[in-house]
C-alpha positions in Angstrom: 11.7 156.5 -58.7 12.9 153.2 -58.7 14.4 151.4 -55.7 17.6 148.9 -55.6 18.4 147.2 -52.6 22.7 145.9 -52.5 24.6 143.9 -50.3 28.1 144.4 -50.0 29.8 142.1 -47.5 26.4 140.7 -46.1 25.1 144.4 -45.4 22.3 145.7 -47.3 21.8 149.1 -48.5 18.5 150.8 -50.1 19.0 152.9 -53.2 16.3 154.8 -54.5 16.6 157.5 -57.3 15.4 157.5 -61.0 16.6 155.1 -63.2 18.7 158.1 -65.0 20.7 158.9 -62.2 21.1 155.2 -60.8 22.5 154.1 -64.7 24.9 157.5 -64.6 25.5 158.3 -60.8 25.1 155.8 -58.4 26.1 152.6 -59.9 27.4 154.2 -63.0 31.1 153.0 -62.2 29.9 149.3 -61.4 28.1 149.2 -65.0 31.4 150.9 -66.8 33.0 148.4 -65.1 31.2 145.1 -65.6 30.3 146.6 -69.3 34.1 146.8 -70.0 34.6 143.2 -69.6 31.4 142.1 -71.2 30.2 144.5 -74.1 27.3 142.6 -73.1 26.6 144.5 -70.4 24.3 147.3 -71.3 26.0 150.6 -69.4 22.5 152.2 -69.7 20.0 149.8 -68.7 16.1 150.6 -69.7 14.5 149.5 -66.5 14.3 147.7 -63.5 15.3 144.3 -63.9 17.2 145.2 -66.3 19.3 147.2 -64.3 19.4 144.7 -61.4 20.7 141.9 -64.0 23.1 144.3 -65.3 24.6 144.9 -61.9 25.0 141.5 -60.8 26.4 140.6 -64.0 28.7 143.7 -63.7 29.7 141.9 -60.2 30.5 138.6 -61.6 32.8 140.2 -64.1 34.7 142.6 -62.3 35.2 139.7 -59.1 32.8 141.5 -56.9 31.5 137.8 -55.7 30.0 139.2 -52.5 27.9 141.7 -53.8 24.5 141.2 -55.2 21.4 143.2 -56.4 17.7 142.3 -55.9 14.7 144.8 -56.4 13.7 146.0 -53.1 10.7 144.9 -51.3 7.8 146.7 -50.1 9.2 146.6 -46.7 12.5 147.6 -47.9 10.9 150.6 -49.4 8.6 151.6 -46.7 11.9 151.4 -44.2 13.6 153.9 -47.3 10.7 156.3 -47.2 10.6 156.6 -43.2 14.6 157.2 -42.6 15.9 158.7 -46.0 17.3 162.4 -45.5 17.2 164.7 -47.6 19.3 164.8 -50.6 20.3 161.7 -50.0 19.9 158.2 -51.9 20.6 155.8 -49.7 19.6 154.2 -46.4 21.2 151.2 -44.8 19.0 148.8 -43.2 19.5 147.6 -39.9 21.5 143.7 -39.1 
């Protein structure tokens, strides 16, 4: 499992899944997206920071300026593991 944290209008949101289903599922639009601009944009990235650059690139191209990727932090993470529900991906941390 791999863990994305995203900010979308100054809130940030903790993803965690494996790398399959964030490529395909979760942020498969955004990397369709920024991919069909820039055929430089890999729609499958192979890991990590791969997948972080790829999103923020895929934000840049399709004029997403206020969202950005980072790799989450431990404490990001930790805050995931304690208040994620079941089945789902995603937990948004508190302003």
């Amino acid at each position: 499992m791999i863990f994305v944290a995203a900010v979308h209008r100054g809130r940030t949101t903790i993803w965690g899944a494996p790398l399959s289903e964030m490529n395909h599922g979760i942020f498969g639009y955004t990397l369709e997206c920024g991919n069909s601009w820039n055929n430089k944009i890999p729609r499958e990235p192979k890991g990590l920071k791969s997948l972080v650059n790829a999103l923020n690139k895929s934000a840049e191209e399709c004029r997403r300026y206020n969202d950005y990727y980072y790799e989450a932090t431990e404490s990001q993470i930790a805050y995931f593991k304690e208040h994620v529900t079941e089945g789902s991906h995603s937990v948004s941390m508190p302003d």
